[in-house]
N, C-alpha and C positions, 0 to 999 in steps of 0.2 A: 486716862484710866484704862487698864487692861481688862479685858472682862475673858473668861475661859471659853473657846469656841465648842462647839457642840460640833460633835460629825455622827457622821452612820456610816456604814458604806452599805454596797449591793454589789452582786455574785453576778459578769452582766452575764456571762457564760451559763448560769441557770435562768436567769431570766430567757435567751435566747431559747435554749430548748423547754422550759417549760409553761411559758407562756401562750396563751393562745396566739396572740399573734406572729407571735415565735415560730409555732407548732404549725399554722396556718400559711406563713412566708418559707417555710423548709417543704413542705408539701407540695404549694405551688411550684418551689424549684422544684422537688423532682419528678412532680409530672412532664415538667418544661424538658430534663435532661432522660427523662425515661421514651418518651419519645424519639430524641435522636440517637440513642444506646440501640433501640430497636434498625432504626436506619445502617447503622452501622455497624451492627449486628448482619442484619442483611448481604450488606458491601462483603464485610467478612467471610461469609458464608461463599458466595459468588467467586469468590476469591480464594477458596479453598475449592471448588469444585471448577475449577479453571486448573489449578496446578494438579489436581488428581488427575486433570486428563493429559497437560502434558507431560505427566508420570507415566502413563501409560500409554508404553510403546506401542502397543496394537493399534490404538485408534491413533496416533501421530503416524502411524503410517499407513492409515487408512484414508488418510484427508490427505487432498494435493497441496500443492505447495500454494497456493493463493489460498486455499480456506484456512491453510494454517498460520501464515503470515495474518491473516485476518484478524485470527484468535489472538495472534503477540499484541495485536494493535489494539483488543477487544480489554485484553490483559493489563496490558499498559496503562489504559482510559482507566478502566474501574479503581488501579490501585491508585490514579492521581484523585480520583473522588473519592477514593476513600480515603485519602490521606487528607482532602481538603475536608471533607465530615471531621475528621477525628482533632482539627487542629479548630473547626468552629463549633465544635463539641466543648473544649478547653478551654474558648472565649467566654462561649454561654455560661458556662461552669461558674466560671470565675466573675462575672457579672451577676450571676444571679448571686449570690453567694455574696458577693457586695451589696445586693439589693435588701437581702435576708437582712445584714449586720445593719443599716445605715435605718430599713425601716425601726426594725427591735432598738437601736440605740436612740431615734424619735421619740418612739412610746416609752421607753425606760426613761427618758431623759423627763419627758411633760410629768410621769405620774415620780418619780424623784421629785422632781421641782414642788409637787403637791404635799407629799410626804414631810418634805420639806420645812413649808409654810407651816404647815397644820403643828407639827413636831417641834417647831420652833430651833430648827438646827442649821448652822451654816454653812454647814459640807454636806455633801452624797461622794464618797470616792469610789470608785471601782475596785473592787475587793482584786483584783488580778494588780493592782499597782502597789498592794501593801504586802508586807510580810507576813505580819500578825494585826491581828484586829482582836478585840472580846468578842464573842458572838453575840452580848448585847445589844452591838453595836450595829448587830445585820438589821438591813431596810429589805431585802434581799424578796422575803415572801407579800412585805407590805405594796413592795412595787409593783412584782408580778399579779397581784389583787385589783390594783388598779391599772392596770393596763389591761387587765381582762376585762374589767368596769366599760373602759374605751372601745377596746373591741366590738365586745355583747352590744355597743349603744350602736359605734358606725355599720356593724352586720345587722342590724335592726332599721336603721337611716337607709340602707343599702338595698335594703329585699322591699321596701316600701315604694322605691322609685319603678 
């Protein structure tokens, strides 16, 4: 006997940005990569005010040849650290950013699974895998309700410790 399956789907793309944990996990990264933007911001800077000066003929021919050689060597140094900032900038980037998605797809996944149960449904699809759905069929704010549920509990578990 066939019996008709029930589904829903969910938007994971709104859940991500609109969920607190969501909201909470993008924050974290970018305090995480607003930090090193400042670093290397810095580098940058340093690095602009090194080639102003070997742009300007006066003072390259105001420095001897050892202070100047110095400065290439000074030069050289900053733009390999800067270049090594900007390339564990991209790592960070891209890890946090996997953090972001992997935590958000957790919690969407526990409060689907609850939605679920309760609804009596035997899919949750990802609204990004279908073409068309009914908007009946969105779980989409129910989910984000209940992941905010989980959050409000463990930020409450969290500040007690």
């Amino acid at each position: 006997e066939q019996r008709a399956q029930k589904v829903g789907f969910v938007n994971f793309t709104t859940c991500r940005s609109e969920s607190k944990v969501g909201k909470h996990e993008q924050e974290a990264m970018e305090k995480a990569l607003t930090s090193m933007r400042d670093i290397i911001q810095d580098r940058e800077k340093a690095l602009r005010d090194m080639q102003e000066k070997f742009q300007d003929a006066d003072y390259m021919d105001g420095l001897n040849p050892a202070a100047a050689e110095e400065m290439r060597g000074q030069f050289q140094a900053l733009q390999e650290e800067y270049g090594r900032y900007q390339q564990q900038y991209m790592q960070v980037a891209q890890q946090a950013q996997m953090k972001v998605m992997q935590t958000v797809h957790d919690h969407s996944k526990t409060a689907a699974e609850r939605i679920a149960r309760k609804d009596g449904l035997d899919y949750i699809i990802p609204l990004e895998s279908v073409i068309f759905c009914d908007s009946k069929l969105d779980r989409t704010d129910e989910i984000i309700a209940e992941m905010d549920k989980d959050f409000e509990k463990s930020n409450i578990k969290g500040s007690i410790k």
